[in-house]
TORKOL-4160 file (C-alpha; in steps of 0.2 Angstrom, whole numbers, padded with zeros to 4 digits, m for minus):
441
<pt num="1" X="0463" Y="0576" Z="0584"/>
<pt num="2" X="0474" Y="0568" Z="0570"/>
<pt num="3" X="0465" Y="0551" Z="0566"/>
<pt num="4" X="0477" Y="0539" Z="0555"/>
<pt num="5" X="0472" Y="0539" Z="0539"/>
<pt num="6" X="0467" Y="0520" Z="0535"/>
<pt num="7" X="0459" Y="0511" Z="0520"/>
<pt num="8" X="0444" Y="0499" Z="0524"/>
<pt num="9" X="0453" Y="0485" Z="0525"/>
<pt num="10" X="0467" Y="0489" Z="0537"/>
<pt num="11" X="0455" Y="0498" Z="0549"/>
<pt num="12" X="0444" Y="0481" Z="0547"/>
<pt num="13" X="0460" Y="0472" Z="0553"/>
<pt num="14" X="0462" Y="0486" Z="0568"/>
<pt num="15" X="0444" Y="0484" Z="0576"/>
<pt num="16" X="0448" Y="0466" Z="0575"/>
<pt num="17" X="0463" Y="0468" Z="0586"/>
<pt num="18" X="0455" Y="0478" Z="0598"/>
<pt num="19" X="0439" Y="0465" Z="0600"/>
<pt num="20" X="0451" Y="0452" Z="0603"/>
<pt num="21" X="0457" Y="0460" Z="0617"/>
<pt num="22" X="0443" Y="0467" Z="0624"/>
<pt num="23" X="0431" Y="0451" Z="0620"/>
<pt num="24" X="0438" Y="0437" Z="0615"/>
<pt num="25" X="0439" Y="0428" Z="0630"/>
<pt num="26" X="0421" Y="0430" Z="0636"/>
<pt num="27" X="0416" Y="0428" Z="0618"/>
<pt num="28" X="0423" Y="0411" Z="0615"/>
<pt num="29" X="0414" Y="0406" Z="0632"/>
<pt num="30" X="0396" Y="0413" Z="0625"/>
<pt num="31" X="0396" Y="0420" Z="0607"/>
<pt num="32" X="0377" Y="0417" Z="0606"/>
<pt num="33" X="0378" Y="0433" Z="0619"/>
<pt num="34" X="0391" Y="0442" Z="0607"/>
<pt num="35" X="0379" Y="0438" Z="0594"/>
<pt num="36" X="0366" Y="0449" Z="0601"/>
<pt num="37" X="0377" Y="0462" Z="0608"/>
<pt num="38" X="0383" Y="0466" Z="0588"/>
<pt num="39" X="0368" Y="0466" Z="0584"/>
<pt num="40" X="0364" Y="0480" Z="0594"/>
<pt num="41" X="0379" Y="0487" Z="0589"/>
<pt num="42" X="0375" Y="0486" Z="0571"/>
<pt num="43" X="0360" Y="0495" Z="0574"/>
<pt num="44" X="0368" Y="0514" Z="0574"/>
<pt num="45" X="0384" Y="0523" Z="0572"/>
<pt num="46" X="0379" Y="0528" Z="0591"/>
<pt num="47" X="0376" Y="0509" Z="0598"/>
<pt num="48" X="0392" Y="0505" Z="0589"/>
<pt num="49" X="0400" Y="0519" Z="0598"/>
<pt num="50" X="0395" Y="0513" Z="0615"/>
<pt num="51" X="0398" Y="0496" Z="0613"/>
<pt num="52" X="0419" Y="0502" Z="0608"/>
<pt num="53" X="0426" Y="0511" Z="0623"/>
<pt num="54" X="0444" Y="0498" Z="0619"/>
<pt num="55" X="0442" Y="0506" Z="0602"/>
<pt num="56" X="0441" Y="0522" Z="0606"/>
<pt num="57" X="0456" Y="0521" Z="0619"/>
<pt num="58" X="0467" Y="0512" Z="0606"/>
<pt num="59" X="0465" Y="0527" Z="0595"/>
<pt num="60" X="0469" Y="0542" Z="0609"/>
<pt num="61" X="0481" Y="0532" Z="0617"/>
<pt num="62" X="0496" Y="0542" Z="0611"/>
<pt num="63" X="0489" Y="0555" Z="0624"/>
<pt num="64" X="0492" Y="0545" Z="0639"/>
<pt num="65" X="0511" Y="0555" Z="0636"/>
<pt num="66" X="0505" Y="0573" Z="0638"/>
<pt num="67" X="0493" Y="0582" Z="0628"/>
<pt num="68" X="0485" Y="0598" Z="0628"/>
<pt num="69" X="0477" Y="0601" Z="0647"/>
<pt num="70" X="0489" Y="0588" Z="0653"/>
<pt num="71" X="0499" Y="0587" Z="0665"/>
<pt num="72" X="0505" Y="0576" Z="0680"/>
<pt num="73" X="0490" Y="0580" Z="0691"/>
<pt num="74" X="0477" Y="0582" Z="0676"/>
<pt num="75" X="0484" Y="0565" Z="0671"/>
<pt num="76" X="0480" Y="0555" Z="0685"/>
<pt num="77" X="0461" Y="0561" Z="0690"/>
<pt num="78" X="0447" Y="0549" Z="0693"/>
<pt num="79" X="0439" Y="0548" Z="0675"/>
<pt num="80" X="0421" Y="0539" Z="0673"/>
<pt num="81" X="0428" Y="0529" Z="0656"/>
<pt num="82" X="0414" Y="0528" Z="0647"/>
<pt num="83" X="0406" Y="0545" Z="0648"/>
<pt num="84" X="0392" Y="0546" Z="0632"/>
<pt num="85" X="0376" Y="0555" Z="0630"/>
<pt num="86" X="0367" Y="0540" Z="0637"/>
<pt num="87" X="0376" Y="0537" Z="0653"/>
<pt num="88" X="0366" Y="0549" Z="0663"/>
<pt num="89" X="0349" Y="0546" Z="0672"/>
<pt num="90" X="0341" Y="0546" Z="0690"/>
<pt num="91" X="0347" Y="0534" Z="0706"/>
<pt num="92" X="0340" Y="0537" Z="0724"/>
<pt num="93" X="0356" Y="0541" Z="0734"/>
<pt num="94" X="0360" Y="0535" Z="0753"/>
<pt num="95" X="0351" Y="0551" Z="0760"/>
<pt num="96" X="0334" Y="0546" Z="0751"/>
<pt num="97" X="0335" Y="0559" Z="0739"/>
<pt num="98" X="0332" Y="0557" Z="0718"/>
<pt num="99" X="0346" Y="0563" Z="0709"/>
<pt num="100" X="0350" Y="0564" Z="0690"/>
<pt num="101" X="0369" Y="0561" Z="0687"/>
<pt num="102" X="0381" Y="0550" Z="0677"/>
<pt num="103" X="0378" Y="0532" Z="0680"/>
<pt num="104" X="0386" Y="0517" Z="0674"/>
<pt num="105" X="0402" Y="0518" Z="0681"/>
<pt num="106" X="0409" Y="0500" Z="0676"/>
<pt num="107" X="0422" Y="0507" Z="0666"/>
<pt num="108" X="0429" Y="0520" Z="0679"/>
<pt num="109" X="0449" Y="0523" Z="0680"/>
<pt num="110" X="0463" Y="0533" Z="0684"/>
<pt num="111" X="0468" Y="0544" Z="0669"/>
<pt num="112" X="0466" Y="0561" Z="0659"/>
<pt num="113" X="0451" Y="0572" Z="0664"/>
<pt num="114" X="0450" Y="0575" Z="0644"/>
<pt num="115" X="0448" Y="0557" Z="0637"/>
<pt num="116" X="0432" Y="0560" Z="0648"/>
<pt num="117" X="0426" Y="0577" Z="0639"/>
<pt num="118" X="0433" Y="0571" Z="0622"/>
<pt num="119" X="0420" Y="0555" Z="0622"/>
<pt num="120" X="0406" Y="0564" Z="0628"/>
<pt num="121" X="0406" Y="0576" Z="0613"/>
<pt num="122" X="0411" Y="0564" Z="0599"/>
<pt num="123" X="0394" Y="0557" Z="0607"/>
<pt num="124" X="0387" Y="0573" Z="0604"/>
<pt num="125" X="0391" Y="0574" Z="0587"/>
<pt num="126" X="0385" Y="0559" Z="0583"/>
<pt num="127" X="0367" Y="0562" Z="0593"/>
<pt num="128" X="0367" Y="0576" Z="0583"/>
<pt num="129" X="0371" Y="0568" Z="0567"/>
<pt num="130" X="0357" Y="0557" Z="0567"/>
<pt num="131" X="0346" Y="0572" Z="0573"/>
<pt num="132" X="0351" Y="0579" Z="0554"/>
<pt num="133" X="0359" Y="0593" Z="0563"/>
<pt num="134" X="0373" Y="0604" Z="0554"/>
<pt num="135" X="0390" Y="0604" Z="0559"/>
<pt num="136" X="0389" Y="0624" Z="0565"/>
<pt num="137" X="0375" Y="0617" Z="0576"/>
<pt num="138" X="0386" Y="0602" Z="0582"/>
<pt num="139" X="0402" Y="0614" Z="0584"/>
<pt num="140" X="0389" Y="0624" Z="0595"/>
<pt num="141" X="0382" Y="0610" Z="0608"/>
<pt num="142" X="0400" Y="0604" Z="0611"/>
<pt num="143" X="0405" Y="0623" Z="0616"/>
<pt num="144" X="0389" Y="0623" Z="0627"/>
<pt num="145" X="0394" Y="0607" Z="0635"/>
<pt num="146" X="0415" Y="0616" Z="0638"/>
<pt num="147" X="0407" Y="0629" Z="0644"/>
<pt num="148" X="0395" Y="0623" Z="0656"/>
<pt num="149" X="0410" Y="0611" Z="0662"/>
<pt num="150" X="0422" Y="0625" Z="0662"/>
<pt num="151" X="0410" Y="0637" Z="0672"/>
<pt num="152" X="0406" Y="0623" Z="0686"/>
<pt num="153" X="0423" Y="0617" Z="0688"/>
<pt num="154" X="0431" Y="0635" Z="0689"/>
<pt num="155" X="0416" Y="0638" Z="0703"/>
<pt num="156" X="0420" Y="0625" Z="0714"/>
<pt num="157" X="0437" Y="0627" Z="0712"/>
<pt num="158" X="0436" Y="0644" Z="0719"/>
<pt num="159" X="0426" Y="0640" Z="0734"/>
<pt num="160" X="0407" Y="0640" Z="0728"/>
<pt num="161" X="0396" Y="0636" Z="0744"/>
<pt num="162" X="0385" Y="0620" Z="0740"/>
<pt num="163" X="0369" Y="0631" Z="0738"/>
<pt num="164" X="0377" Y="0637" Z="0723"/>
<pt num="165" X="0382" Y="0622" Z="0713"/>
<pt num="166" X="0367" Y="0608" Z="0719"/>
<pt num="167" X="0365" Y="0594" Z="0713"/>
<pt num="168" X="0351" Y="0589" Z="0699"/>
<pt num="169" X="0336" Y="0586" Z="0710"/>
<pt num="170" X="0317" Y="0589" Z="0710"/>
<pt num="171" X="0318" Y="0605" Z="0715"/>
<pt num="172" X="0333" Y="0612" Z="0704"/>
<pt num="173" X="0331" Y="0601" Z="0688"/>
<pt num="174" X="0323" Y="0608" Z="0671"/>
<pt num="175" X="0319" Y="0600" Z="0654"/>
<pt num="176" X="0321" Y="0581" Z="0653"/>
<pt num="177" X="0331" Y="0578" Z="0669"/>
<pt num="178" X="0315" Y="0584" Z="0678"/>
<pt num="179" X="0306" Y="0573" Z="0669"/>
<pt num="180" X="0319" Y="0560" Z="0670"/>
<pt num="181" X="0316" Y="0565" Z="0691"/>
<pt num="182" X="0297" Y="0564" Z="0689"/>
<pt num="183" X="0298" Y="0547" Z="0680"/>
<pt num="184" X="0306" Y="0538" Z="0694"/>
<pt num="185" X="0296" Y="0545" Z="0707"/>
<pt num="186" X="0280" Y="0538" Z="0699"/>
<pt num="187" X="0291" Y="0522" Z="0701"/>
<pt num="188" X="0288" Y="0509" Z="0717"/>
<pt num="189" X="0300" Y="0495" Z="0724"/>
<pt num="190" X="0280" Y="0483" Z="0724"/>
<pt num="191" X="0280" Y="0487" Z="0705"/>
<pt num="192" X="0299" Y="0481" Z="0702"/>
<pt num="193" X="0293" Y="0466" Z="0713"/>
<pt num="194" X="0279" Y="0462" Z="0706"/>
<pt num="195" X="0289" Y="0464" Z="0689"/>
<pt num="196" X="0301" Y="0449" Z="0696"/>
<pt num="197" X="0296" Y="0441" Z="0711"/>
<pt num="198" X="0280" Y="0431" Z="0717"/>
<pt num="199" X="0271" Y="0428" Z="0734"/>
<pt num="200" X="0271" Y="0409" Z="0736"/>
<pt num="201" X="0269" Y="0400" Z="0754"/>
<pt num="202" X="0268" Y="0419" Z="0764"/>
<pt num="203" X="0285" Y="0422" Z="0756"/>
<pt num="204" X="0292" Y="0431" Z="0741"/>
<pt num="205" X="0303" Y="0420" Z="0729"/>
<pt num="206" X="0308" Y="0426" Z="0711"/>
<pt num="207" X="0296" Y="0420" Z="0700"/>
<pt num="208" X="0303" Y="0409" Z="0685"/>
<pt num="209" X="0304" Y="0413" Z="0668"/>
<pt num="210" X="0309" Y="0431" Z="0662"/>
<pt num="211" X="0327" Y="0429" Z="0661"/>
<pt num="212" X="0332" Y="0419" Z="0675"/>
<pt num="213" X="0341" Y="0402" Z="0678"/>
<pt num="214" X="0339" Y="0390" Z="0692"/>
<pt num="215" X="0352" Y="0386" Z="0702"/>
<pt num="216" X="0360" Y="0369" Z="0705"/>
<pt num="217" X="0365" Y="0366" Z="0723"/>
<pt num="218" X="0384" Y="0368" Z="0723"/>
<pt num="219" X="0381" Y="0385" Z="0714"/>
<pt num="220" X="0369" Y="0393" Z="0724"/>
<pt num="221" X="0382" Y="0387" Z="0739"/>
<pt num="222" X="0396" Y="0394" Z="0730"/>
<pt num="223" X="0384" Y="0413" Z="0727"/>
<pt num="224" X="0380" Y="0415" Z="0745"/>
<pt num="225" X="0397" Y="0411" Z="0752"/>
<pt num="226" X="0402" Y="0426" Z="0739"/>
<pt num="227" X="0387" Y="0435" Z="0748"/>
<pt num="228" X="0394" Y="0432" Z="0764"/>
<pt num="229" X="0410" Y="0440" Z="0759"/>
<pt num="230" X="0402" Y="0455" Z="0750"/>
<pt num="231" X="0394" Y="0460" Z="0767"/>
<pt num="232" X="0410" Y="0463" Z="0774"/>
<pt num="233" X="0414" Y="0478" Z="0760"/>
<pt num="234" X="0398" Y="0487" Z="0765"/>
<pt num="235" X="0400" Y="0503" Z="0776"/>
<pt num="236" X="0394" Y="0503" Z="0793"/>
<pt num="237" X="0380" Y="0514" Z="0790"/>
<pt num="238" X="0374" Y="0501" Z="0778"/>
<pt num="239" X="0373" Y="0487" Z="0793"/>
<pt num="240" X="0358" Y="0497" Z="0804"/>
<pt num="241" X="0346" Y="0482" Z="0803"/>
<pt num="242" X="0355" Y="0463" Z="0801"/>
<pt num="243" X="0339" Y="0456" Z="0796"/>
<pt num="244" X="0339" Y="0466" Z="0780"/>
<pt num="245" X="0352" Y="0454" Z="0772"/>
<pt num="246" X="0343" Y="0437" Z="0776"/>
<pt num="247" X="0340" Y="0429" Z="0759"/>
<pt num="248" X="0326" Y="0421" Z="0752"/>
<pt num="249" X="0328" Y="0416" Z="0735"/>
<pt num="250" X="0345" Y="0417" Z="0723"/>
<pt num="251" X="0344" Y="0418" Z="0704"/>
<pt num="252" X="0356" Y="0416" Z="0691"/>
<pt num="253" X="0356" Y="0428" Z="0675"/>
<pt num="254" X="0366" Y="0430" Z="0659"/>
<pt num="255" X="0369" Y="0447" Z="0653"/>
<pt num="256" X="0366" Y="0449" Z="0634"/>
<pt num="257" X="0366" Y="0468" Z="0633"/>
<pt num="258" X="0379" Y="0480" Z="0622"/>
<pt num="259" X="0390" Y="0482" Z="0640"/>
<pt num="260" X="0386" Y="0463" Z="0649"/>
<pt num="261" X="0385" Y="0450" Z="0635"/>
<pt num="262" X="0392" Y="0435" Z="0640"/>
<pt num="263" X="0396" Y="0439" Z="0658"/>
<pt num="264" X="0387" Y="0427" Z="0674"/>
<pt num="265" X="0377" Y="0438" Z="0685"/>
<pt num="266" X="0364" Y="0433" Z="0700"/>
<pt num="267" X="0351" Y="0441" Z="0707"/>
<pt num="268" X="0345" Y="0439" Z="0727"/>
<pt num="269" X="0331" Y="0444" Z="0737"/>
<pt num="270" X="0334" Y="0449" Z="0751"/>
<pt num="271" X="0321" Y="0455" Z="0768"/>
<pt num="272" X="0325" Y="0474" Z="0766"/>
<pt num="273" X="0322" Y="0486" Z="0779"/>
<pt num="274" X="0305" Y="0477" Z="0786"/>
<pt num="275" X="0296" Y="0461" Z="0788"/>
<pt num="276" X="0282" Y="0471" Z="0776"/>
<pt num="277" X="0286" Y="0460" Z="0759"/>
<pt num="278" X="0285" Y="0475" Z="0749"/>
<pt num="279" X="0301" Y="0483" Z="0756"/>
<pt num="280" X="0311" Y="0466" Z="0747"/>
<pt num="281" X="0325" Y="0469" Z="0740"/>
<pt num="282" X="0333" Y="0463" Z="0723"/>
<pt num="283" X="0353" Y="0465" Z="0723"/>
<pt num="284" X="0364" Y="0459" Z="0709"/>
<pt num="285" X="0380" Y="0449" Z="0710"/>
<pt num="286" X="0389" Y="0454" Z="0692"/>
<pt num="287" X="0407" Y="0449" Z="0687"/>
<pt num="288" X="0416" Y="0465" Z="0683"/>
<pt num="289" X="0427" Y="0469" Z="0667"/>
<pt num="290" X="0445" Y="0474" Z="0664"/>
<pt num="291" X="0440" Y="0493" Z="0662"/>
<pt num="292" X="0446" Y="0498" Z="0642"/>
<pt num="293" X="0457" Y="0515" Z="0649"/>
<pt num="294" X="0467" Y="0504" Z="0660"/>
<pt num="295" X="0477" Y="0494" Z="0645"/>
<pt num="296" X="0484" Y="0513" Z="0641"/>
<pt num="297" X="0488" Y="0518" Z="0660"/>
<pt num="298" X="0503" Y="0508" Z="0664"/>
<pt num="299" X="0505" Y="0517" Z="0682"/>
<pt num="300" X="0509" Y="0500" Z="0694"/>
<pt num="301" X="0502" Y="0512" Z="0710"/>
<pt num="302" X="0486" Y="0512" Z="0700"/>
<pt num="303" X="0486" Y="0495" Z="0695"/>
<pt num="304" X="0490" Y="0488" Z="0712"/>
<pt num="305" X="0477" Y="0499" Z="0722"/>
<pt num="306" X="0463" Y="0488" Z="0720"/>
<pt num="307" X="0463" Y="0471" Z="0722"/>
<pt num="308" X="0451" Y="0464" Z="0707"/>
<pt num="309" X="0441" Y="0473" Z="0696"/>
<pt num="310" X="0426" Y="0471" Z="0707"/>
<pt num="311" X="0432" Y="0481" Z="0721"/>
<pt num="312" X="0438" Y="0494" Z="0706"/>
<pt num="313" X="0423" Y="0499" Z="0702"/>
<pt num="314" X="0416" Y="0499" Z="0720"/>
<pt num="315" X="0431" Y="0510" Z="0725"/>
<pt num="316" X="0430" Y="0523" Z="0709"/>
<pt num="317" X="0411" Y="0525" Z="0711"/>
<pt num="318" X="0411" Y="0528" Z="0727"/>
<pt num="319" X="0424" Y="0542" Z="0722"/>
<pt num="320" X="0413" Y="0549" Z="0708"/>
<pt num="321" X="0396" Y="0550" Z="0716"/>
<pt num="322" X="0392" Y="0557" Z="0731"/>
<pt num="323" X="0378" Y="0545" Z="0742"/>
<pt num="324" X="0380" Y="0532" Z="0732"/>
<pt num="325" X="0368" Y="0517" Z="0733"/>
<pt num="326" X="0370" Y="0511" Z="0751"/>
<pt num="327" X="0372" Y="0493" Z="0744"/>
<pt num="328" X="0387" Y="0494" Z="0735"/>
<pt num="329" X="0400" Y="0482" Z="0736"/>
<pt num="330" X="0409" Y="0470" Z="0731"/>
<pt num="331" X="0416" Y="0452" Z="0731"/>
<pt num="332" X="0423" Y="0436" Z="0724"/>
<pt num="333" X="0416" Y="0423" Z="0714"/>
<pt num="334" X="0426" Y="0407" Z="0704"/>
<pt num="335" X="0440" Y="0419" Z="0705"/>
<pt num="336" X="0435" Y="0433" Z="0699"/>
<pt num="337" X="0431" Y="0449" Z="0704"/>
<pt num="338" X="0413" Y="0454" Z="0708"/>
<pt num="339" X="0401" Y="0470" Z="0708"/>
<pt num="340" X="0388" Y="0470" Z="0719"/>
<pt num="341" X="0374" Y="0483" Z="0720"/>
<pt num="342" X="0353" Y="0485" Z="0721"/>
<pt num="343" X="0342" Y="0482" Z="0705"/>
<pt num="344" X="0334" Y="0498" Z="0708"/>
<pt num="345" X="0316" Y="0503" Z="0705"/>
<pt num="346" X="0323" Y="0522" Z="0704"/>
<pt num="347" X="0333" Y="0520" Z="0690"/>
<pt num="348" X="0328" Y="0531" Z="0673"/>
<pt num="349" X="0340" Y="0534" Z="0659"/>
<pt num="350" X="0340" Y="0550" Z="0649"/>
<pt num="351" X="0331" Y="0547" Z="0635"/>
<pt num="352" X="0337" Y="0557" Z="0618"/>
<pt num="353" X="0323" Y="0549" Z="0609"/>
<pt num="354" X="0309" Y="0564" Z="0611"/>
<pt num="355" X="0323" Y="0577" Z="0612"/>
<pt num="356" X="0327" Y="0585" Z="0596"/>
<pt num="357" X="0322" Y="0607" Z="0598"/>
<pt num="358" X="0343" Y="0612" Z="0597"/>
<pt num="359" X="0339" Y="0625" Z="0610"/>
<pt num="360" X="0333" Y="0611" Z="0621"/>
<pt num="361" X="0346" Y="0600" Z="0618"/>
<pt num="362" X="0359" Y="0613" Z="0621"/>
<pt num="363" X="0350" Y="0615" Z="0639"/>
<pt num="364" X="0351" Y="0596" Z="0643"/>
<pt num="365" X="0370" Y="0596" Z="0635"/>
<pt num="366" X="0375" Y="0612" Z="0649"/>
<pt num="367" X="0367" Y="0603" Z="0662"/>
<pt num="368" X="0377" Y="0584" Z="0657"/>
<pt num="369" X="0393" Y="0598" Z="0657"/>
<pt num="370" X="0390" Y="0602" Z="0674"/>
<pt num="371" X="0384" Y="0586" Z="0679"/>
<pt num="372" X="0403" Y="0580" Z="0673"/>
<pt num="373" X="0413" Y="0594" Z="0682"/>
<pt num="374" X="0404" Y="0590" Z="0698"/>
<pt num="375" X="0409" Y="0573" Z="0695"/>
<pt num="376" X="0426" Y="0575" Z="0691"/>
<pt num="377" X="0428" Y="0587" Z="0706"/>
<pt num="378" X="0420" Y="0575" Z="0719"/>
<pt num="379" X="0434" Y="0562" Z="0717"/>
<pt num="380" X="0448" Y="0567" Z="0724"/>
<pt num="381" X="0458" Y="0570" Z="0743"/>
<pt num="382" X="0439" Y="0572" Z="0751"/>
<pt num="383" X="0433" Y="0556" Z="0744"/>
<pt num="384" X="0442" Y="0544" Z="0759"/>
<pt num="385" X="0453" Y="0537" Z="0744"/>
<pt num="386" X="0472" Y="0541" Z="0743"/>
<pt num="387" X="0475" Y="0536" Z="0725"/>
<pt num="388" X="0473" Y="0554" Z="0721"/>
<pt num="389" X="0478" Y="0565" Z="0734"/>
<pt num="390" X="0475" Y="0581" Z="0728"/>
<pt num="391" X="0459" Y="0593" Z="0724"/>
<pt num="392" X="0458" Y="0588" Z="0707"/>
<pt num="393" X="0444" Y="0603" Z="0700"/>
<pt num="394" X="0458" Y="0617" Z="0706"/>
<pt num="395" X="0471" Y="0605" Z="0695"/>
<pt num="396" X="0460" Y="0605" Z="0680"/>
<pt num="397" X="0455" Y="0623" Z="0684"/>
<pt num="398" X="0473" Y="0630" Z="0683"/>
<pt num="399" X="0475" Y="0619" Z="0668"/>
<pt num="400" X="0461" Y="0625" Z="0656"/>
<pt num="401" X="0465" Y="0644" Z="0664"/>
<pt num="402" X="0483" Y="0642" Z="0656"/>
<pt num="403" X="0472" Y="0641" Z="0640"/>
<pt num="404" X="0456" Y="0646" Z="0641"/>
<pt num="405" X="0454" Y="0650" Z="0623"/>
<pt num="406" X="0460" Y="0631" Z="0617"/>
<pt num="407" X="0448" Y="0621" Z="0628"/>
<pt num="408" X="0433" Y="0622" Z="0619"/>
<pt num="409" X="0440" Y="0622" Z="0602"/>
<pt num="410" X="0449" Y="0607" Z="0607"/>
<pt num="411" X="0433" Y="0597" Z="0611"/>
<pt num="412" X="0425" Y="0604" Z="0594"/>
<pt num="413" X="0439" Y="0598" Z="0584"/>
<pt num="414" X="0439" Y="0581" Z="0592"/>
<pt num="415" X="0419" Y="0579" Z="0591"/>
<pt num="416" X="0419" Y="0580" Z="0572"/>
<pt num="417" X="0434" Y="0574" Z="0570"/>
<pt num="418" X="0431" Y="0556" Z="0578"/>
<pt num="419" X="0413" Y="0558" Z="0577"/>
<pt num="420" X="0415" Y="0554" Z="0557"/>
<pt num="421" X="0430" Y="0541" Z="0560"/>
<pt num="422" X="0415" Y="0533" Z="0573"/>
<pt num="423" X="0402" Y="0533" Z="0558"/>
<pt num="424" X="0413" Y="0524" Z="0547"/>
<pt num="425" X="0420" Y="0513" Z="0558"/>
<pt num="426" X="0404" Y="0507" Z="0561"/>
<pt num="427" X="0399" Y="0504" Z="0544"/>
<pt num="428" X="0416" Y="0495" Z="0541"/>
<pt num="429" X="0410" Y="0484" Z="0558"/>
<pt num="430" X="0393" Y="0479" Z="0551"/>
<pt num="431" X="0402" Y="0471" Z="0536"/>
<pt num="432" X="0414" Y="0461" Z="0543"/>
<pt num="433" X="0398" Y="0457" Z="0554"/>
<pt num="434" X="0388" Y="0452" Z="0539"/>
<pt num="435" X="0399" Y="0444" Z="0530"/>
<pt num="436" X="0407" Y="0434" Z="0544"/>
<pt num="437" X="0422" Y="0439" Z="0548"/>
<pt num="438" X="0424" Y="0442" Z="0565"/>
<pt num="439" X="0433" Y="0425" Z="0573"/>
<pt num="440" X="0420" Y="0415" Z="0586"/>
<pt num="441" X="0402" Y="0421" Z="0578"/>
């Protein structure tokens, strides 16, 4: 990749830009939140990095025209958005079963399966940057991650039978995603409970304190209408037992994380399965975002095939990930589009932190690389969703085949390449943070 050459001040002025746009609505309404979510940011070229899909975008955005790999189906696949080294970990899918597979999918869209691969490995190089690894190491893991993804897409392309490419599970996981698998298991929906919630009068109520807001009358009226109208999104399947969505007690939260600062969200508990009170559960009501990739995919058929950003990010990851959480939906609320999902006790992120042998990072990275191609090829004319009517992993297979010995070099050039203009960015970030000059804080 060819990065523009800028000096400190001019790339200053750039970021600015591209936080405008992304934030500057939602950080006028709350820049305490902003406050904390640079913060964050400022922490590590890494946290910087996740916090700047827009920016990352705005700089490949010249490919949205055609690019290596790319080509009128290759274009147009169902993409995740926001694909890091840290969006992976466990969730419990509709059937029951613990799985470990990209989550997060708040930024998914419609675009080039590359922008996918290319920001996963300039994540890679900087994971492996602040692990003091050398650039040959770095240039190795980001091949290990092309080739895993290469190997699994051309597999299912061809026909593989399910037995062959399975999902990450307790019985086929190694390394950290088994631990990752063996971690939620040791989790319970009591001990999310009792982390949240307490028994007053024979019922469960959310306890007070800990994050949460009362709610005044009109509002709590104005969040279960929104409820009423999220029940109509979920499938059939999900409706087995009507006295699983009787409420009893409604919340209100304030996201102040590096993906959620300054965005309303509610939280209400709801009977689950049983009368017993330890089968409760805790769902989320969360205003969903403008996803970063669609301001450079100007397709209207794209555009106008979901109806707000809520049912967007609904609709893509029930694409992406087979079984997902039978809870998902989605709503309205004050005009705006709304995502609507189970806090989940099952839910353990990959953590990088004890993970620093190469050998066992290179492992963990081929397993993320097949993790994506499974992804990639799950949303497409057998997912129920006609926005991408065609089998998308023979598309990408026949694209990479045209050029099998570019693929890889392509990611490794890209990694570094952006990898370093992500570690100086960064640094040019915390000093307009520090010396105040982003507009609102």
């Amino acid at each position: 990749m060819s990065v523009p050459q800028l000096n400190d001040e001019h790339r200053g002025e750039e970021i600015l830009a591209v936080f405008d746009t992304a934030f500057g609505e939602l950080l006028a309404a709350d820049p305490a939140a902003f406050r904390v979510k640079f913060r964050k940011m400022a922490a590590s070229a890494f946290a910087f990095y996740r916090g700047t899909a827009g920016l990352f975008y705005h700089d490949v955005d010249a490919e949205k025209r055609g690019g290596p790999f790319l080509d009128e189906r290759t274009s147009r696949v169902w993409i995740h958005g926001d694909l890091h080294a840290e969006n992976f970990g466990t969730y419990m899918d509709a059937t029951g079963r613990l799985i470990f597979n990209v989550n997060d999918f708040d930024e998914a869209y419609v675009g080039p399966f590359t922008w996918d691969l290319k920001r996963f490995s300039a994540s890679i190089a900087l994971i492996g940057y602040a692990k003091a690894l050398g650039d040959e190491q770095i240039s190795e893991l980001v091949e290990v991650y092309a080739g895993a993804y290469r190997e699994r897409i051309h597999a299912l392309a061809t026909g593989a039978k399910s037995d062959e490419v399975p999902p990450f599970t307790l019985d086929t996981a190694q390394g950290p995603l088994l631990d990752a698998l063996r971690d939620a298991r040791s989790l319970t929906r009591f001990g999310l409970l009792d982390s949240m919630t307490e028994i007053r009068d024979f019922e469960r109520r959310f306890a007070p304190g800990g994050g949460s807001i009362e709610l005044d009358a009109a509002t709590r009226y104005k969040v279960l209408a929104a409820f009423d109208g999220y029940l109509e999104t979920l499938p059939e399947t999900s409706l087995a037992r009507p006295d699983s969505y009787r409420v009893k007690d409604v919340v209100g939260r304030r996201g102040i994380g590096i993906g959620s600062a300054g965005l309303p969200s509610y939280n209400i508990l709801l009977e689950g399965h049983s009368d017993a009170l330890e089968n409760d559960v805790v769902i989320y009501i969360k205003q969903a975002q403008t996803p970063a990739v669609s301001r450079h995919i100007t397709d209207p058929a794209i555009r106008d095939y979901f109806l707000h950003e809520g049912h967007r990010t609904v609709i893509s990851q029930r694409a992406l990930q087979q079984h997902a959480d039978p809870w998902l939906g989605w709503t309205e609320l004050g005009g705006a589009g709304q995502l609507v999902a189970e806090v989940s006790p099952y839910a353990v992120d990959l953590d990088w932190g004890d993970i620093d042998d190469p050998e066992e990072i290179a492992g963990v990275v081929a397993d993320l690389g097949r993790a994506t191609a499974t992804m990639h090829a799950a949303a497409d004319d057998t997912s129920g969703e006609s926005l991408v009517p065609f089998s998308t992993e023979r598309a990408i297979d026949a694209a990479i085949a045209a050029d099998e010995d570019g693929f890889a070099p392509l990611l490794v050039d890209f990694a570094h390449t952006y990898g370093a203009r992500a570690r100086a960015d960064h640094q040019i970030f915390v000093d307009l943070f520090r010396n105040g000059r982003i507009p609102g804080l």
